[in-house]
C-alpha positions as CSV (number, residue, x, y, z in Angstrom):
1,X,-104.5,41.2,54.7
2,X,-104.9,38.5,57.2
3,X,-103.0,35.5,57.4
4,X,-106.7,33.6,57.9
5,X,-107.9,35.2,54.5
6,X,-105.1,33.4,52.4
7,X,-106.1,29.7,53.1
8,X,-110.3,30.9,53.0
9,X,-109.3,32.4,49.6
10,X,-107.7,29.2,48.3
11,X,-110.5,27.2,49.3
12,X,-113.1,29.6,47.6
13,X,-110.8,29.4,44.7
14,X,-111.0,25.4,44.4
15,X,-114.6,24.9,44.9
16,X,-115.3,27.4,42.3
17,X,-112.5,25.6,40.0
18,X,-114.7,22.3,40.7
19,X,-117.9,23.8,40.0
20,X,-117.0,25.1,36.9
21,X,-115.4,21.9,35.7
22,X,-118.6,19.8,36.6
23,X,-120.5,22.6,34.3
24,X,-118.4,22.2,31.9
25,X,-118.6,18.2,31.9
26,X,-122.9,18.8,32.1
27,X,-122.8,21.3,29.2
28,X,-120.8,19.0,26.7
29,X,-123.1,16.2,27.7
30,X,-125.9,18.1,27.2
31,X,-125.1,20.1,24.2
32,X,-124.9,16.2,22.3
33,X,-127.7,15.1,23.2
34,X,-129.5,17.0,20.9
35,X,-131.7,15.6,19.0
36,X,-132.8,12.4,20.9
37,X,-132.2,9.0,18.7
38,X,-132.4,6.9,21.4
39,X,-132.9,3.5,18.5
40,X,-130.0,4.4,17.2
41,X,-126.5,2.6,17.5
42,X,-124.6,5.9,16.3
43,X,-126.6,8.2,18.6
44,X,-125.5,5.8,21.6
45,X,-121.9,5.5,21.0
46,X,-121.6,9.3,20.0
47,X,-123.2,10.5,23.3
48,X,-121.1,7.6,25.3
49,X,-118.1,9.0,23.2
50,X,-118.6,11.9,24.3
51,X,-119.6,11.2,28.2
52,X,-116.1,9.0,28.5
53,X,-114.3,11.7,26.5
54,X,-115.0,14.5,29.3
55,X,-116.0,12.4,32.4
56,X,-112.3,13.4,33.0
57,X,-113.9,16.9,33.7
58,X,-116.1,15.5,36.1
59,X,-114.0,13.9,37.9
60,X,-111.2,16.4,38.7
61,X,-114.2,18.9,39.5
62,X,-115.7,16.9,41.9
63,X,-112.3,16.0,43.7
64,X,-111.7,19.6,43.6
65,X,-115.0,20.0,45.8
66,X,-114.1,16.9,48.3
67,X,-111.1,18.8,48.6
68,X,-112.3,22.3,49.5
69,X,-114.9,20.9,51.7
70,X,-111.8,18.7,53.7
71,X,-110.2,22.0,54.0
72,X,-112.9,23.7,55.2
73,X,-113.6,21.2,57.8
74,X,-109.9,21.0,58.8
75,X,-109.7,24.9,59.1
76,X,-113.2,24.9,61.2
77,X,-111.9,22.2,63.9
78,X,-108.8,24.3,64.0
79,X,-110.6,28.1,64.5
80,X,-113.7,27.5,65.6
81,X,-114.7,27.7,69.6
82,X,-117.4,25.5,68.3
83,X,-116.4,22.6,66.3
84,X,-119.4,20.7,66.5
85,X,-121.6,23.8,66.0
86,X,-124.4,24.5,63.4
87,X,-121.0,25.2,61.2
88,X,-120.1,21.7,60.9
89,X,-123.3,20.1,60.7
90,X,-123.5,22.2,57.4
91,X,-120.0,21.5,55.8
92,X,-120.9,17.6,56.6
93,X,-123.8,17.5,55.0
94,X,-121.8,18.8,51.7
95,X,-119.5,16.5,51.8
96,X,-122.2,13.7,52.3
97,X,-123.8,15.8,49.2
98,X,-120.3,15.2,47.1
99,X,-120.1,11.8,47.9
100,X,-123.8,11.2,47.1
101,X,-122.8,12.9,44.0
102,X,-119.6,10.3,43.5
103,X,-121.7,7.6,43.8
104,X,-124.5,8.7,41.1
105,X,-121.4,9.0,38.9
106,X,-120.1,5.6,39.6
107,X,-123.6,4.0,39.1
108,X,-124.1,6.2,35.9
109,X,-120.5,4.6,34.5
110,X,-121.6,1.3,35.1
111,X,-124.5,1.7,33.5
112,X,-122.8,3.2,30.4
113,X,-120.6,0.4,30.4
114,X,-123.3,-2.5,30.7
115,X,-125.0,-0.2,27.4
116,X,-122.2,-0.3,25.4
117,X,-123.0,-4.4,24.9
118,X,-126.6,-3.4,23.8
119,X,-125.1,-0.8,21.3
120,X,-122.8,-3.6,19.8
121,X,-125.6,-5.4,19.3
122,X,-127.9,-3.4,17.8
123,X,-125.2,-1.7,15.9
124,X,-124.6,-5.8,14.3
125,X,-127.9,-6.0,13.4
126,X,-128.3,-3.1,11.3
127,X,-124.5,-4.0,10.1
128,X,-125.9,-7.2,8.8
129,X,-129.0,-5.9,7.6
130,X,-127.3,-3.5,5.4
131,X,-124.7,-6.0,4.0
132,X,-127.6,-8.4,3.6
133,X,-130.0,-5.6,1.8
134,X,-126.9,-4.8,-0.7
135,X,-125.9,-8.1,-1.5
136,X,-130.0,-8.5,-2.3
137,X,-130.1,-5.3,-4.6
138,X,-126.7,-6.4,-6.3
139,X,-127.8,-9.7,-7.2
140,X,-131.4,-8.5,-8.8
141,X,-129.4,-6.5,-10.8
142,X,-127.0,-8.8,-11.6
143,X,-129.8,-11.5,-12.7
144,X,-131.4,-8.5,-15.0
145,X,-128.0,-8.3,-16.7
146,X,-128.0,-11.9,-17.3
147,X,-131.1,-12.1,-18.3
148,X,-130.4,-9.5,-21.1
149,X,-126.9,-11.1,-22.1
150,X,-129.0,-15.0,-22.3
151,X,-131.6,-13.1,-24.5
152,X,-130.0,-9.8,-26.4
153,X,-129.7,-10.5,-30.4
154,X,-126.4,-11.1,-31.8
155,X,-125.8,-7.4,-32.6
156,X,-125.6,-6.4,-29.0
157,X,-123.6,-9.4,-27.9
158,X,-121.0,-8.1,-30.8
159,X,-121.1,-4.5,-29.4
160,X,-120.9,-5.1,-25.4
161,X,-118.1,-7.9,-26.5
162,X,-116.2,-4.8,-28.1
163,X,-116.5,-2.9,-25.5
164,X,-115.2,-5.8,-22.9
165,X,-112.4,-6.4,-25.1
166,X,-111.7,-2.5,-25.3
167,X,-111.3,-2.6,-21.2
168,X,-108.9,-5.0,-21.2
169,X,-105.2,-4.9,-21.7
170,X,-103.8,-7.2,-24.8
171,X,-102.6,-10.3,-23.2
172,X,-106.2,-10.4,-22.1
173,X,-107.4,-10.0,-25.5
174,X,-109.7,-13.4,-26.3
175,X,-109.4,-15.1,-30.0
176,X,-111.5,-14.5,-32.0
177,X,-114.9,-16.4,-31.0
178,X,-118.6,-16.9,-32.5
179,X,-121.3,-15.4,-30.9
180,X,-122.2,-17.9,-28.9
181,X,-118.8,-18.2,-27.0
182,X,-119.2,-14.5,-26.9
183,X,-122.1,-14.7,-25.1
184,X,-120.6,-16.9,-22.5
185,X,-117.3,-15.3,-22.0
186,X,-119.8,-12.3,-21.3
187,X,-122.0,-14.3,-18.4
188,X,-118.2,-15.6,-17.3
189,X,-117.2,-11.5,-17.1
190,X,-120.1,-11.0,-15.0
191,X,-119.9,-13.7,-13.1
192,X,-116.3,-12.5,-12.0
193,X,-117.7,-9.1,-11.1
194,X,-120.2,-10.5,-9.0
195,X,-117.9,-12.8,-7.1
196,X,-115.8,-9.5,-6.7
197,X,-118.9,-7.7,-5.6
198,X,-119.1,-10.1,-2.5
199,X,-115.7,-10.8,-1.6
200,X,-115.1,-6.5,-1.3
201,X,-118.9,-6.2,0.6
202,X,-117.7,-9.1,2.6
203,X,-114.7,-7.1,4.2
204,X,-116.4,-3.7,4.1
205,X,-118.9,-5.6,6.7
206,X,-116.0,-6.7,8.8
207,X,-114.2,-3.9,9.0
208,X,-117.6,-2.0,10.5
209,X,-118.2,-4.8,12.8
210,X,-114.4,-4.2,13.5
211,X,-114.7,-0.8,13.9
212,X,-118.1,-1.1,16.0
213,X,-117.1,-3.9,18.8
214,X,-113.9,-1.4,18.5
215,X,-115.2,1.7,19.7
216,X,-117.9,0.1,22.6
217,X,-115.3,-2.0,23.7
218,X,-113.1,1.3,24.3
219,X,-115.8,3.2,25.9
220,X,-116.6,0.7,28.3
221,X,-113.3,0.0,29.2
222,X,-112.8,3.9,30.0
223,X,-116.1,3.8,31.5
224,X,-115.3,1.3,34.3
225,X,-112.0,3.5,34.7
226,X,-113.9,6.4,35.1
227,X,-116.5,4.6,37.8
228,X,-113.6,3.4,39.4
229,X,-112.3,6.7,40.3
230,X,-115.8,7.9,41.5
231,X,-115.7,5.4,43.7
232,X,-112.6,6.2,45.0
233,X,-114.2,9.5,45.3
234,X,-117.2,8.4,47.5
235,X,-114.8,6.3,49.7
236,X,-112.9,9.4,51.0
């Protein structure tokens, strides 16, 4: 084995290292993209997730290439009676190929980033329209259950005023009232619930805004990192 064989074998070995890293960062992508819901929030931060999460791939595999490609040029110049011969003309128009590549990457980061801010707010929008929708169904129901309580007979006021008192522990035991009072102290009871109701749908809807500006925030930050490094990439 010749001592010019080693280096050529290297190089071979790091351009095919970079090339099956790109792949693999094309095949995740690809792979969750399926199926296409471009309206929705979820299906937009899932597939940035995803693109951030292994754009790591990507970038190692394409310095891996600008790499090999440096080598071969370095070990042309060096062995070649020809160094500006058809040879050359062919490894440089790979590396411009790789750097054309670096940029697309950096362009397509930016772009990811800029997204994530129309994500946030679509994802907000069908956050509030949820919260808003529930609140809406909870307080029909709760208006039916007044209704019922304002007009039921005095035998079902007695029963559902049982069955209050039967949920509660002793201190909260009431005196003994009429049926009127019961009445009330029912309303009052479901009054409390509702109040309840809101309060807990109140943080349930902050803590998914939370969680939303959360994640897009993340993935744009680690997009911009990412784009960064292409550009580093395309500089070289």
């Amino acid at each position: 084995m010749s001592q010019n064989q080693l280096p050529l074998r290297g190089i071979k070995l790091i351009r095919r290292i970079g090339r099956v890293l790109v792949a693999v960062f094309v095949l995740a992508v690809a792979f969750n993209l399926l199926p296409l819901n471009l309206g929705s929030p979820d299906w937009g931060l899932g597939i940035s997730n995803t693109i951030v999460s292994s754009a790591s791939l990507a970038l190692v595999g394409e310095g891996l290439l600008r790499f090999s490609i440096y080598l071969q040029i370095q070990a042309h110049n060096q062995e070649s009676s020809n160094p500006k011969g058809p040879r050359l003309i062919a490894l440089k128009k790979s590396e411009l190929g790789i750097r054309r590549l670096a940029l697309a990457g950096t362009i397509s980061l930016l772009l990811l980033a800029g997204w994530q801010a129309i994500l946030f707010a679509k994802g907000m929008e069908l956050i509030t329209a949820k919260g808003a929708a529930t609140s809406s169904q909870a307080q029909e129901q709760i208006k039916a259950v007044e209704s019922k309580i304002k007009s039921a007979p005095d035998a079902v006021i007695e029963a559902e005023w049982t069955k209050l008192q039967a949920s509660l522990p002793p201190a909260f035991f009431k005196a003994e009232l009429d049926a009127s009072a019961r009445r009330k102290e029912l309303l009052s009871s479901v009054e409390a619930r509702s109040a309840q109701f809101r309060v807990d749908l109140n943080r349930q809807t902050s803590a998914a805004a939370w969680n939303l500006g959360r994640n897009a925030l993340r993935i744009c930050l680690m997009a911009i990192a990412y784009a960064w490094g292409f550009y580093g990439l395309q500089k070289l």
